[in-house]
C-alpha positions, -999 to +999 in steps of 0.1 A: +114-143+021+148-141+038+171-133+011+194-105-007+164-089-028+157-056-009+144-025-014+172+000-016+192-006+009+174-027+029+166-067+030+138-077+016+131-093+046+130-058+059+102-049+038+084-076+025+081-090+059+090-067+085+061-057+107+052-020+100+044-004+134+076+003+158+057+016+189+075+015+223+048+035+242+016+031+253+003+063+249-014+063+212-019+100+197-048+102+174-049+102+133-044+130+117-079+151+108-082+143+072-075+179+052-102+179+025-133+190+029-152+158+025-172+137+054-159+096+051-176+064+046-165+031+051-175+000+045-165-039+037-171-064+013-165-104+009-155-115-026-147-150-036-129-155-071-143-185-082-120-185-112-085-186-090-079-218-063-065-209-027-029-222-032-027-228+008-058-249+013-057-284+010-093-283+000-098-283-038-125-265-040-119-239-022-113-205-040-090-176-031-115-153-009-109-119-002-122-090+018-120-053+007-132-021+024-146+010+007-137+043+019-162+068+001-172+109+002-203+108+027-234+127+033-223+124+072-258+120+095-267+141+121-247+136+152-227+108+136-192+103+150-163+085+136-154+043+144-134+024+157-098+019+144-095-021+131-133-035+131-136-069+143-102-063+167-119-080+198-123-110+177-088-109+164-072-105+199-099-138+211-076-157+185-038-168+196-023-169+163-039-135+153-036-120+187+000-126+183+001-111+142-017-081+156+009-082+186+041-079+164+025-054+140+007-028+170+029-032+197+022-017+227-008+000+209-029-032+201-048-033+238-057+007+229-069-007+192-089-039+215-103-012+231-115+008+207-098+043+220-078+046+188-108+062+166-108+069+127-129+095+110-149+076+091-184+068+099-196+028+092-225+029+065-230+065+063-248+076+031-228+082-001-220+116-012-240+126-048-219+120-075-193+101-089-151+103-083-125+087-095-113+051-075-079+045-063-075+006-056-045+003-024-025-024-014-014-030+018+028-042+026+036-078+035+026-089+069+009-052+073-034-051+073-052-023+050-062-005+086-023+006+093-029+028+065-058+046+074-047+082+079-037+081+041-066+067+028-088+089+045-072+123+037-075+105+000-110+105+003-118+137+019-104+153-010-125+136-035-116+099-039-129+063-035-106+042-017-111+005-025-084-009+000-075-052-008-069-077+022-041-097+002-045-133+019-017-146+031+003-113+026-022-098+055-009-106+088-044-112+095-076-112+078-111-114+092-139-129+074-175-126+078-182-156+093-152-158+118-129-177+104-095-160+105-061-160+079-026-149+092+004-146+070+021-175+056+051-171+033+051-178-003+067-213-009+101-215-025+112-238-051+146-255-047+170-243-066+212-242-072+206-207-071+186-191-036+186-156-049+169-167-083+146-191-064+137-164-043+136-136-071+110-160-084+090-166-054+086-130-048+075-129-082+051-151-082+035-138-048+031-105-067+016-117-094-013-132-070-015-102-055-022-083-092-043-105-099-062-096-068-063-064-079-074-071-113-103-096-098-115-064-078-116-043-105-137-067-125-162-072-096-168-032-096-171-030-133-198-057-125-217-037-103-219-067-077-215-051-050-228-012-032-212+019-037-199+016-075-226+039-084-203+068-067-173+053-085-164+066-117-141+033-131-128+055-164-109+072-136-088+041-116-055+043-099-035+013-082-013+025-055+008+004-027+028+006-004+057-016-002+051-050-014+014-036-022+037-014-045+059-040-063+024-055-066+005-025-075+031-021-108+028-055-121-015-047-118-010-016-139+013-035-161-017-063-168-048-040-169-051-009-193-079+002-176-058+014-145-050+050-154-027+058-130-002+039-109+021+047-076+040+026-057+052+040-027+088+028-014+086-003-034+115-007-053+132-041-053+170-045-054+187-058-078+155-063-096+147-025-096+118+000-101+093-028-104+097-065-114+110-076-150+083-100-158+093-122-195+062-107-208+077-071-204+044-058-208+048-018-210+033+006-184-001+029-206-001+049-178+016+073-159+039+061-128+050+076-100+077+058-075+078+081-044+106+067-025+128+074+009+164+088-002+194+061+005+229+055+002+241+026+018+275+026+031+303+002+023+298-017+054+259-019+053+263-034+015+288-058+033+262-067+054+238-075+020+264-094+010+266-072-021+299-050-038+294-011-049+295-024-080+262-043-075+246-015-061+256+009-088+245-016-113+208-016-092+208+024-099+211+022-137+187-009-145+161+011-125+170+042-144+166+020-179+135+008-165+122+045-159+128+054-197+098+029-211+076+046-184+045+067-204+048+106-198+041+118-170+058+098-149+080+103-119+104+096-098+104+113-064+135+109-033+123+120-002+152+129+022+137+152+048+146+143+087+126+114+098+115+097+064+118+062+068+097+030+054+073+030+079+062+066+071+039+061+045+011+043+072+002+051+105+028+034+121+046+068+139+017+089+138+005+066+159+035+060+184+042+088+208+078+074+216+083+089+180+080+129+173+053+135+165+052+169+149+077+153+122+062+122+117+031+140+107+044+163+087+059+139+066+031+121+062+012+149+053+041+156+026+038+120+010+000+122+011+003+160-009+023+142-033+003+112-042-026+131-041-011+159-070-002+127-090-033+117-085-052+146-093-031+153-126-033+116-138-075+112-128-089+146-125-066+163-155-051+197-135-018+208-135+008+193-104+024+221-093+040+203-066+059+177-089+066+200-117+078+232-100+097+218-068+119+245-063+087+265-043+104+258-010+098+218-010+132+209+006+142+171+012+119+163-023+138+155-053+117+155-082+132+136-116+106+134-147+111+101-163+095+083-192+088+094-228 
């Protein structure tokens, strides 16, 4: 997807498919200690939707496959310990073309992933916690893996949440499957056309509508109870949340499905298309939307380098700003500007990298993670948000803007 569309001020190229984890050192820092109070299971699933073809197999028959993995609220056994990092890592690095996906997204770090030295938190099959809490289905960005997002989705969880994370094939940079086999990233096809950004525009569209209907297919297979753990998950209380192209994607899900209550995508609006995509059905958001989002203002000589005027980027700012006024109530629009915010802040990515600071990086993680999870909390669990709605309590580099009606 090498073309104009961007988020903010950068290609979409840069976001869609840039690989998320900028280490230069070979010295990997641990996670972050989840916050809550909860212990953290995890496991993974293989799904087959036998209603929706591959689109990249040459095989008719062959259905669009998907793996998800389950972060849950644990009863954690004696003398447990957390797991390793990426599951199934030795067998991605045995494979060249994922060996070199896992390369370009890891860096230096991938041989400390092999390895198993980079640890997570949560403990592989531990027994469910009693009860049941709300679900928050996550998408991963393009050419990114659900694991680069583990510190997020695990402070989620320790506070109360199930975490049904998606594997979006072909978005993934690599996916493992049960029995070995293996899919790496392949772009979304685009159709000739007079026009490359509209051919484009319409590619990216149609690679998010896949990956909704992803989301959607998951949804469906909980609500069928076909699979373990739903009987923790309480699916009247559902939020889709992405990061990134899991974002743009993550919209267009709430968008087709009323029974997603709640909806965040995290740095994943498109320019010039804006907030989220205008599909022709212009189907309305019925639930409230939060775009969290790093703070930009592009110069005069990086929109050169878009190959786009002021006037094009101004004219970005107000369709997003229409676009914010058919949101549902209690929606929101927060610019984070602190030192240090960047796209690659929402996963693990710096955390991780100790050529970064790490003191900052976490911090701001722990920032974006505060806010998600008081969206969260208001849109699922019905308390107040104190940290969206009265900003001014020392929260500096946050601009909070209510939007909707």
């Amino acid at each position: 997807m090498r073309f104009r569309v961007c988020y903010r001020a950068l290609s979409l190229l840069a976001l869609f498919g840039q690989s998320q984890c900028l280490a230069q050192n070979l010295a990997v820092p641990p996670i972050p200690r989840p916050s809550g109070n909860y212990a953290i299971g995890r496991q993974s699933f293989y799904l087959t939707d036998s209603s929706r073809a591959d689109q990249f197999s040459s095989a008719p028959s062959h259905h669009r496959e998907l793996m998800i993995h389950i972060w849950y609220p644990a009863r954690r056994p004696r003398g447990s310990q957390g797991s390793a990092y990426l599951p199934g890592a030795k067998k991605l690095d045995q494979d060249a073309a994922a060996r070199s996906a896992m390369r370009q997204e890891f860096e230096s770090r991938w041989p400390s992933i092999v390895s198993g030295s980079v640890q997570s938190h949560a403990v592989p099959g531990a027994p469910a916690m009693h009860g049941v809490f709300p679900v928050v289905l996550f998408s991963h960005g393009l050419m990114s893996i659900t694991f680069c997002y583990t510190a997020q989705i695990e402070d989620l969880v320790s506070h109360g949440y199930v975490v049904v994370a998606i594997d979006h094939p072909n978005a993934a940079a690599a996916i493992l499957f049960p029995d070995g086999h293996i899919r790496c990233f392949h772009h979304f096809p685009s159709a000739p056309s007079k026009d490359p950004l509209q051919a484009m525009i319409a590619s990216a569209s149609a690679e998010v509508q896949i990956g909704a209907e992803d989301v959607r297919f998951v949804l469906d297979t909980l609500a069928e109870q076909n699979i373990p753990l739903t009987e923790v998950m309480d699916l009247k209380r559902v939020a889709a949340v992405g990061h990134s192209y899991g974002g743009t994607l993550a919209t267009r899900a709430c968008q087709l499905d009323s029974r997603i209550k709640a909806c965040i995508s995290e740095d994943g609006a498109v320019n010039p298309v804006g907030a989220f995509i205008d599909y022709p059905d212009k189907l309305p958001f019925t639930q409230p939307f939060l775009l969290i989002e790093i703070a930009r203002s592009p110069t005069d000589e990086e929109l050169s380098h878009m190959k786009e005027s002021r006037a094009q980027w101004e004219a970005y700012l107000t369709h997003e700003h229409l676009q914010f006024e058919s949101c549902k109530a209690g929606s929101y629009h927060v610019v984070l500007s602190r030192p240090g915010m960047r796209h690659e802040s929402f996963g693990d990515e710096l955390v991780l990298s100790a050529a970064s600071n790490p003191p900052d990086d976490a911090d701001n993680l722990a920032l974006i993670e505060r806010i998600d999870r008081s969206f969260l909390d208001q849109s699922l669990k019905h308390t107040t948000a104190p940290l969206l709605d009265h900003t001014s309590a020392g929260l500096s580099g946050v601009t909070v803007e209510h939007i909707g009606k």
